[in-house]
N, C-alpha and C positions, 0 to 999 in steps of 0.2 A: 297669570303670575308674571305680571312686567321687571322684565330687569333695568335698573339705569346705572350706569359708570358715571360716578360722578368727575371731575376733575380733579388730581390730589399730584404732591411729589411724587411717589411712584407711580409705576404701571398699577395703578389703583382702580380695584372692581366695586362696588356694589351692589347688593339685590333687594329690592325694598320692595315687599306684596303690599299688597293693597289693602294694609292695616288696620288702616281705621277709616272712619267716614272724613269728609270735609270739612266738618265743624268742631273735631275733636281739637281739644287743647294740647300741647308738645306734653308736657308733664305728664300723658295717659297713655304714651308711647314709652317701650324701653327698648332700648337698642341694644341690640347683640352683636359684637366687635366679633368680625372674622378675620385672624391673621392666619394668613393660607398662602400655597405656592401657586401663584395664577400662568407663571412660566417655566419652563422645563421640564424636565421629564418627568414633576411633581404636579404639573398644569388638570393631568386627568383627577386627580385627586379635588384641587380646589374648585372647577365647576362645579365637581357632583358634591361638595360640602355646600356653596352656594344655591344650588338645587333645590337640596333637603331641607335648609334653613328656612327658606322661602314657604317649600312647599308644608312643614309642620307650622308655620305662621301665618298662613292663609288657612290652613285647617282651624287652627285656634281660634283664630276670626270667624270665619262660619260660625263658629260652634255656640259664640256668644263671648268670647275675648275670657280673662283671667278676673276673677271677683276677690276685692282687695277691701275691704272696709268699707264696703257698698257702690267701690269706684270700678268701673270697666278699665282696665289696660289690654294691648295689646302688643304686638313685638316690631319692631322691624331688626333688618339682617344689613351691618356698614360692613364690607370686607376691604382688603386690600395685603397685595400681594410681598407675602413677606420672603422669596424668592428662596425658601428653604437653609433660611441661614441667619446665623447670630444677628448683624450688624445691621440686616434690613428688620429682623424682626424685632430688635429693639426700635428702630423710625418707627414700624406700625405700632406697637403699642404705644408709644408717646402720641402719635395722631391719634388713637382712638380714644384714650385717655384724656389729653390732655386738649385735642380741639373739638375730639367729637364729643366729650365728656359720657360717654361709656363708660356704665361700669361691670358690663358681666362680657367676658372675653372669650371664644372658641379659639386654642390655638393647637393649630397641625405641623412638624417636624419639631423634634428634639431643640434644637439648637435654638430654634424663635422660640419653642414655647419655654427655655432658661432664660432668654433674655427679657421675657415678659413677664416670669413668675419672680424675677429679681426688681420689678417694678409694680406690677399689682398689690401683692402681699402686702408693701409696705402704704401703697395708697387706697387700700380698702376696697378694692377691686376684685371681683369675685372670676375663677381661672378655670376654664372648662379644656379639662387634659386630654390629648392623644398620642402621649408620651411614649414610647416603647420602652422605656426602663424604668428604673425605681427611684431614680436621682431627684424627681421633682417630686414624689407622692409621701406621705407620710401626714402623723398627727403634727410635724412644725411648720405644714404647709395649713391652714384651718381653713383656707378661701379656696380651695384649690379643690375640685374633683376631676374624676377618669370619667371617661362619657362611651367608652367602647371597649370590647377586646383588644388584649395585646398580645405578644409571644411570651408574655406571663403563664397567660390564661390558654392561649392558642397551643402553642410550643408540645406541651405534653399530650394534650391530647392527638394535633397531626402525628407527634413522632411516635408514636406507639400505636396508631393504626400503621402505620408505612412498614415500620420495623414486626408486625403483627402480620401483615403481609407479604411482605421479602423477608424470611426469616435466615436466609442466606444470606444477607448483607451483614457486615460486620466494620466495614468501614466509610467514612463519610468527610467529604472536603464543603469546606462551606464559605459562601461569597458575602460579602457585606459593601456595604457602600460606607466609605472613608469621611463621615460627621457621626454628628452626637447621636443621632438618630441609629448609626450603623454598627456604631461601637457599643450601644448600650445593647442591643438588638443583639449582637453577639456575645455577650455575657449572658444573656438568657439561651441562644441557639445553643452554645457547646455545653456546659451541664446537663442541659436536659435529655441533647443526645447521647453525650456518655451515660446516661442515667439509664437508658435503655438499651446499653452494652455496644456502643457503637464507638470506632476509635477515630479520633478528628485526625487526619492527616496531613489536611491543610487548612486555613483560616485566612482569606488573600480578602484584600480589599481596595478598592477602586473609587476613583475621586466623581464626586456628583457630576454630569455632564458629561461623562467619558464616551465614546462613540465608535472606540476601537478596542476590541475586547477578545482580540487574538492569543495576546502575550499572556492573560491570564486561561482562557481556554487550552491552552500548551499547557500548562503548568498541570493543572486541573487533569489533566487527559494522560498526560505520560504517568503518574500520581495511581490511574486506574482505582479510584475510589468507587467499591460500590452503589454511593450515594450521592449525588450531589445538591446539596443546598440552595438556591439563589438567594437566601435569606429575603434582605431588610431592601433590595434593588424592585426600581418600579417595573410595573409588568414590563413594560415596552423593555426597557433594558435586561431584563430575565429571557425576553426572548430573546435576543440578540446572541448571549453568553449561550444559551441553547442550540441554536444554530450553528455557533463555532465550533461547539463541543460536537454535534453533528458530524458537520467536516470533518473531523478530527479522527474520528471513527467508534464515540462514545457512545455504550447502549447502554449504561447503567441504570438506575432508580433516580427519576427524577425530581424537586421537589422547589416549589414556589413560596417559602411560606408567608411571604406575603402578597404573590397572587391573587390579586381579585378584580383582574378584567380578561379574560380567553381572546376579547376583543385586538387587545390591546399586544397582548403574548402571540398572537396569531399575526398581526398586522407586521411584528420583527423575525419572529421565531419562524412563521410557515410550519408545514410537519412537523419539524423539532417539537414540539411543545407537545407532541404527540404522547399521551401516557403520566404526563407531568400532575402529581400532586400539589393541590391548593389549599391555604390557611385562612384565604380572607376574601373570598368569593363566597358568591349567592347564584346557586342556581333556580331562575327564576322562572324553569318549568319543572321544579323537581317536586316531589311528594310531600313537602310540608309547606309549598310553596303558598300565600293568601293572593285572595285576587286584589287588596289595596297592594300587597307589595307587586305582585305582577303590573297592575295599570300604572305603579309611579315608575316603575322602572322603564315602560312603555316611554313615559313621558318624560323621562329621563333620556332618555335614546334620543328621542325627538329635537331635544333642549341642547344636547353637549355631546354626543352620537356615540355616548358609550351606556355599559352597563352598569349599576349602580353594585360596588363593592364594598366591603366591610368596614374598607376605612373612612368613609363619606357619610354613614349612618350616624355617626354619633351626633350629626349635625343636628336631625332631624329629634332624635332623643333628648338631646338638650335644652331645646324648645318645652319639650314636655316636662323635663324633670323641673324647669323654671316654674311653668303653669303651677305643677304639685307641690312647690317649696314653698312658692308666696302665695299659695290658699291657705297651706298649714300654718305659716308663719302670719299670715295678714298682714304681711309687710312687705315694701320695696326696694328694704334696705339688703344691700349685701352680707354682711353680717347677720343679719337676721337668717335669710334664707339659706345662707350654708350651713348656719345651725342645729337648722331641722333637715336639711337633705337627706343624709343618711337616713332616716327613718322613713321618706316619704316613698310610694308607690306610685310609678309614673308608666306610661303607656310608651312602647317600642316598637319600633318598626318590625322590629321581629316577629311580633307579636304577643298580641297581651298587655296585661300588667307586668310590672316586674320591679325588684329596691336592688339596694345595695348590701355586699359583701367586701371580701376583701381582706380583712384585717390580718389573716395569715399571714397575707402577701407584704402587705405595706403598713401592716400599725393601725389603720384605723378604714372605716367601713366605707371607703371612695371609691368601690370600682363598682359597675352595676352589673347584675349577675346575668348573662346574657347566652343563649346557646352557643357553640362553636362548631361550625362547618367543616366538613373536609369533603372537597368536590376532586374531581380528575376529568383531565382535559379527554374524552375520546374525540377519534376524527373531528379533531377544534371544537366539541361541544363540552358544554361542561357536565359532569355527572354527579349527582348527590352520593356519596357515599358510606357518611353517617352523620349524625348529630346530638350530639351533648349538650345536656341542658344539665345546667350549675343547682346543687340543692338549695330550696329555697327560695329559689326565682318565680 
């Protein structure tokens, strides 16, 4: 599964498997635009989406590529680093668009994926979301689908094991990271915990890149909230704010929800993370665990030295949900294939088959219905400790 960086304006990545044979013609290739955070404390997140992209694109190939009106295609994976934010992730999608002429796009943080869905939409470019809010999702978006769990989907189920477990807890302060990604992320955190009888006492939020997180652990810790939040913060910075609150002399109920590398939590946190609830980790020795998700996480580790978490799957899903859209549809058109998406049944990392639902949440049938994890860190391992599976999946 060769990676190559090709040259570009940004700190620009690419991952191109080894897609097709030698003698294919470019027209049999479709390229999947990755705009992803390849630097900073978002960096864990975009290798292991380049990973998965890869690694469901070389599967696909194996298997005999995508059958299109008698024509073989297969995928390849252009990424480049949209450093978690508006202004770079509009550059990436004009690159992918407009020189790689891409038209099916993966986009990771809030902020790039507005600035890309205000340019696809209009150029018939189809938008593969991993949005934490509602802001981009809906039936006035038609190109646009969800490729993963959010704290839509996530949210209620962790907080009402947590709150089902500490039944003492009555109150909860909650951390956010200061973009679109963190604000939106907190309009789903605090209803849901109130929803489950818990009072927010605090709501602090912290600029992307912050690397001193004293001043908000004070705050947090004199406050003596039964609960603590790290919400929408990458693991690495979750540990951090953990550790302080440590110092500090914090034993409350801890909780990550978006959590999904112990790796990563442990490399900041130390002990601190000790007992900490997770929303978007995989424990990838726990009892539902398969042994394809075991070996790729294996060679996941191997590839980018972490563990493959909840937010980087969608990559791999994607891939597949394309396969099942332009079989059903027999076409390569974008338009064509988001038309029948909703209806199609595509193969998940999770496991299985599995379609889409949704429409409660956002008007129409773009999210795909997918289990929801809730792990806890013991002595730095991670432990399964349930799983919900969506009706209908």
């Amino acid at each position: 599964m060769p990676f190559h960086r090709p040259p570009g304006l940004f700190a620009a990545a690419a991952v191109t498997a080894a897609v097709f044979c030698s003698g294919a013609m470019a027209q049999d290739v479709i390229k999947m635009g990755l705009s992803i955070p390849l630097s900073g404390a978002g960096a864990v997140w975009g290798k292991g989406i380049e990973f998965m992209c890869a690694k469901a694109v070389q599967e696909i190939k194996d298997s005999g590529g995508v059958k299109v009106k008698g024509k073989t295609y297969n995928f390849e994976c252009v990424g480049y680093d949209n450093k978690f934010n508006a202004s770079e992730g509009t550059k990436v999608a004009q690159t992918l668009m407009n020189r790689d002429g891409v038209r099916f796009i993966y986009g990771f943080g809030t902020a790039a994926i507005l600035a890309t869905q205000s340019l696809s939409e209009r150029q018939g470019v189809m938008l593969f979301n991993t949005s934490w809010g509602k802001s981009s999702k809906g039936p006035q978006f038609p190109l646009t689908y969800q490729v993963n769990n959010t704290p839509v989907e996530v949210t209620p189920v962790l907080a009402r094991f947590v709150t089902e477990q500490h039944p003492q807890a009555k109150t909860i302060a909650l951390v956010n990271v200061n973009d679109a990604s963190g604000r939106e992320a907190e309009s789903v955190f605090r209803p849901t915990w109130e929803k489950m009888g818990m009072k927010v006492v605090a709501s602090d939020f912290f600029e992307r890149g912050t690397t001193e997180f004293q001043p908000i652990a004070n705050r947090i810790a004199a406050l003596k909230p039964d609960i603590v939040d790290i919400g929408s913060a990458a693991p690495a910075e979750a540990g951090q704010i953990f550790k302080e609150l440590q110092v500090l002399g914090y034993r409350g109920v801890q909780v990550a929800t978006n959590g999904n590398s112990a790796e990563s939590m442990k490399a900041t946190g130390g002990a601190a993370i000790n007992g900490t609830y997770l929303g978007f980790a995989m424990n990838y020795d726990g009892p539902s665990t398969l042994e394809h998700q075991r070996k790729t996480n294996a060679d996941a580790r191997a590839a980018t030295g972490e563990s493959l978490g909840m937010a980087v799957m969608g990559a791999y899903d994607m891939v597949y949900m394309m396969k099942s859209a332009m079989e059903k549809s027999q076409s390569v058109e974008p338009k064509d294939i988001a038309a029948v998406m909703s209806s199609v049944r595509f193969r998940t990392f999770l496991g299985g088959e599995t379609g889409f639902g949704g429409k409660e949440s956002y008007g129409v049938n773009i999210a795909p219905l997918l289990p929801v994890y809730v792990n806890q860190i013991v002595d730095g391992k991670l432990v399964e400790r349930a799983r919900v599976v969506p009706k209908g999946s």
